[in-house]
Backbone as JSON, one array per atom type, in Angstrom:
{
  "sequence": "XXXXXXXXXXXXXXXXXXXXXXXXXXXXXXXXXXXXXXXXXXXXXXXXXXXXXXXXXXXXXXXXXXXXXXXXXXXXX",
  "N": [[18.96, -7.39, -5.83], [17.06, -5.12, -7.59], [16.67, -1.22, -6.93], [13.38, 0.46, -7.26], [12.41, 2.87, -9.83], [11.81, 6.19, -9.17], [8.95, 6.75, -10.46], [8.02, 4.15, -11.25], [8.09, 3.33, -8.69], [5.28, 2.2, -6.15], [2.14, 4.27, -5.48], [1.5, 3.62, -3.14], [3.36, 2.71, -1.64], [5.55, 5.33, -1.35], [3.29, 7.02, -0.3], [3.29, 5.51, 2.53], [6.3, 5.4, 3.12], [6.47, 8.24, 3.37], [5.2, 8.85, 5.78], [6.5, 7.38, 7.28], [6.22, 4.72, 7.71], [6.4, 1.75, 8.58], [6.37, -1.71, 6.59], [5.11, -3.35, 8.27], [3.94, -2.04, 10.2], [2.24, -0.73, 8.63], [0.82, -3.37, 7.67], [-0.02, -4.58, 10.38], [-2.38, -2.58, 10.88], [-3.57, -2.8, 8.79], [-4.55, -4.85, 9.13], [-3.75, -7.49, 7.45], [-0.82, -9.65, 6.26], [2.79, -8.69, 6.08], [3.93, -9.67, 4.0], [1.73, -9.25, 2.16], [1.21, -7.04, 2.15], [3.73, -6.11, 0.94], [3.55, -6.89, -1.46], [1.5, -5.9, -3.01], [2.87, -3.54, -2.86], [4.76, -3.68, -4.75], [3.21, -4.98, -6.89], [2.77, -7.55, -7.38], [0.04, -8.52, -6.37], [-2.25, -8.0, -8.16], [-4.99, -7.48, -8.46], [-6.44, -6.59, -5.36], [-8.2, -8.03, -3.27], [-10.16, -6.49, -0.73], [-11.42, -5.71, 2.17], [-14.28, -3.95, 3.08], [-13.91, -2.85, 5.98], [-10.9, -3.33, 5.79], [-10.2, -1.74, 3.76], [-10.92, 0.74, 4.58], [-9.44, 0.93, 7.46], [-6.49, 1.23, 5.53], [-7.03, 3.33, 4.38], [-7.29, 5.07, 6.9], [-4.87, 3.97, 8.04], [-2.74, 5.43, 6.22], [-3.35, 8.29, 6.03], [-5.28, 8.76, 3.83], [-8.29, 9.95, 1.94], [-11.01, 8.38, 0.72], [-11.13, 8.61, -1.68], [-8.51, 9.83, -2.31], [-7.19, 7.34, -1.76], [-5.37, 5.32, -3.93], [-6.11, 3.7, -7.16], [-4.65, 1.53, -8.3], [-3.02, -0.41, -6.06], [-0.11, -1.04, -6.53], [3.08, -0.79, -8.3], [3.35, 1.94, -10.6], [2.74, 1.23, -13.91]],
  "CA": [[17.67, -6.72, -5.84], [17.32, -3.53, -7.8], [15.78, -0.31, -6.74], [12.5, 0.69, -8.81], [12.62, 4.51, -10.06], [10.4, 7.03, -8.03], [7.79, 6.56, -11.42], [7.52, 2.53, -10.66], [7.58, 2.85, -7.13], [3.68, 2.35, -6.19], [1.96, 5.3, -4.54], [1.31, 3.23, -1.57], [4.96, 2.95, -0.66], [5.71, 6.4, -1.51], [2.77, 7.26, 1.21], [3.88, 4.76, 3.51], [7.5, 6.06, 3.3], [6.22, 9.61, 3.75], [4.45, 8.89, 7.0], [7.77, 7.01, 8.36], [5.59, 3.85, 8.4], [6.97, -0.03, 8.05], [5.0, -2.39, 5.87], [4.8, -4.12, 9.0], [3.16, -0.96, 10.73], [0.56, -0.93, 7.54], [0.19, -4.65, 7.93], [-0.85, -4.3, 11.79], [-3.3, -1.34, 11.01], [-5.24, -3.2, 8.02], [-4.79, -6.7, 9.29], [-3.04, -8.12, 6.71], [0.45, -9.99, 6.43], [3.12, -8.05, 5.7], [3.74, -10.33, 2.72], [0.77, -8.91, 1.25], [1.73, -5.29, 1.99], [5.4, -6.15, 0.3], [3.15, -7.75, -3.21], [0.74, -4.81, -2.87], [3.87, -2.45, -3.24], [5.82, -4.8, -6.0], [2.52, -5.3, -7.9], [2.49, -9.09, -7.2], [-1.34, -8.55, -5.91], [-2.68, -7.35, -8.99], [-6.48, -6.99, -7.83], [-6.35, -7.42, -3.98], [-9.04, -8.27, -2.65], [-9.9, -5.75, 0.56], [-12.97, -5.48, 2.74], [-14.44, -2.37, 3.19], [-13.26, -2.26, 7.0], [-10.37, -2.97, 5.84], [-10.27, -0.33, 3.21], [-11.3, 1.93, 5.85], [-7.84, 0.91, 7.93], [-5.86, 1.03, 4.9], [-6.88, 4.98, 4.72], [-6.79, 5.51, 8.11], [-2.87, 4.38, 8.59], [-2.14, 5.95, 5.26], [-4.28, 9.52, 6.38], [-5.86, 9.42, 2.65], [-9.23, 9.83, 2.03], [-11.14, 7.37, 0.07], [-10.99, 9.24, -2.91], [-6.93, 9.72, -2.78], [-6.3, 5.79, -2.67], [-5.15, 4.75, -5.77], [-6.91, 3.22, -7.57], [-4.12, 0.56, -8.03], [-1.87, -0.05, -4.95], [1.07, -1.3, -6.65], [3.93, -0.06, -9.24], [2.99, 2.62, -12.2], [3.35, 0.79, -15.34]],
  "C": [[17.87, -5.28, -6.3], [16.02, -2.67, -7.37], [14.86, 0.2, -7.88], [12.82, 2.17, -8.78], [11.4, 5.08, -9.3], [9.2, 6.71, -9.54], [7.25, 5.22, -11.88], [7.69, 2.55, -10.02], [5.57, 2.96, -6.86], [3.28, 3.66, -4.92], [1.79, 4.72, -3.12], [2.39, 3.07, -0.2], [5.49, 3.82, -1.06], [4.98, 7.28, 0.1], [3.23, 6.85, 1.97], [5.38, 5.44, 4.23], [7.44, 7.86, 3.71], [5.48, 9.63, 5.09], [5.68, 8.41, 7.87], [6.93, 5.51, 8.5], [6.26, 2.45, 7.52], [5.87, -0.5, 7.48], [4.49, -3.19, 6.65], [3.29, -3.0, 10.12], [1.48, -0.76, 9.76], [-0.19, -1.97, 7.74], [-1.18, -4.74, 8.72], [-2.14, -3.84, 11.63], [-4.51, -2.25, 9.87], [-5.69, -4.69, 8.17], [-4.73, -7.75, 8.09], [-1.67, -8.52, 7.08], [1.03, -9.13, 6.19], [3.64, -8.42, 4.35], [3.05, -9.68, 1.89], [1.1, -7.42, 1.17], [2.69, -5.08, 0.91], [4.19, -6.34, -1.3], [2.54, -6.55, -3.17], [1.74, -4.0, -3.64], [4.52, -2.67, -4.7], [4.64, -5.16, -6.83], [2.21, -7.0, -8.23], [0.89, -9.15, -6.69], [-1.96, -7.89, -7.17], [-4.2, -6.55, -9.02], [-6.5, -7.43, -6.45], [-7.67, -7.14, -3.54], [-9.53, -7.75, -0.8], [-11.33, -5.9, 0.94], [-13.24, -4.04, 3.12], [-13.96, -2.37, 4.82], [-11.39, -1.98, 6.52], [-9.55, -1.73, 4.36], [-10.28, 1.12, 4.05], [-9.73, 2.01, 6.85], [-7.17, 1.43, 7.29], [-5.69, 3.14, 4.73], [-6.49, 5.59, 6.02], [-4.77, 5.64, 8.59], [-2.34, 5.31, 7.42], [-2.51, 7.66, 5.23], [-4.68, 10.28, 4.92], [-7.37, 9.41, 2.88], [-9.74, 8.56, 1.38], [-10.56, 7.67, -1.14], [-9.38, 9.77, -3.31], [-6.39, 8.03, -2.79], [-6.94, 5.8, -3.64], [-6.36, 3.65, -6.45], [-6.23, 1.14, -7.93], [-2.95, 0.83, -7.15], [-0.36, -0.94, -5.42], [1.81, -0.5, -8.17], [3.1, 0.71, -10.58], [3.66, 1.64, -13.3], [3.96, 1.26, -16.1]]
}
């Protein structure tokens, strides 16, 4: 398994990693698997499908606003 460069890592696990938080800790908070957290990060979710609560979680564990999540939560192309 290789490491991606900080400019394909996705901002979401950049945040994540800057809060100290597991993808299991994100999981918990937006009520998702952590499966889906991991594809999210790795770009395997390409349009994920969120509900606005949990949109609303997803800021909350991450302490962005709306308007700082990304717009896509996985790897810069």
């Amino acid at each position: 398994m290789t490491e991606s460069s900080p400019s394909q890592e996705s901002a979401l696990k950049r945040r994540r990693e800057e809060l100290r938080l597991t993808q299991r800790d994100v999981a918990v908070g937006v009520d998702v698997s952590v499966q889906t957290v991991s594809n999210w990060e790795t770009g395997r979710y390409k349009e994920a499908k969120l509900t606005l609560p949990q949109v609303k979680a997803l800021c909350r564990v991450l302490q962005w606003s709306i308007e700082e999540l990304p717009d896509e939560l996985g790897p810069v192309e």
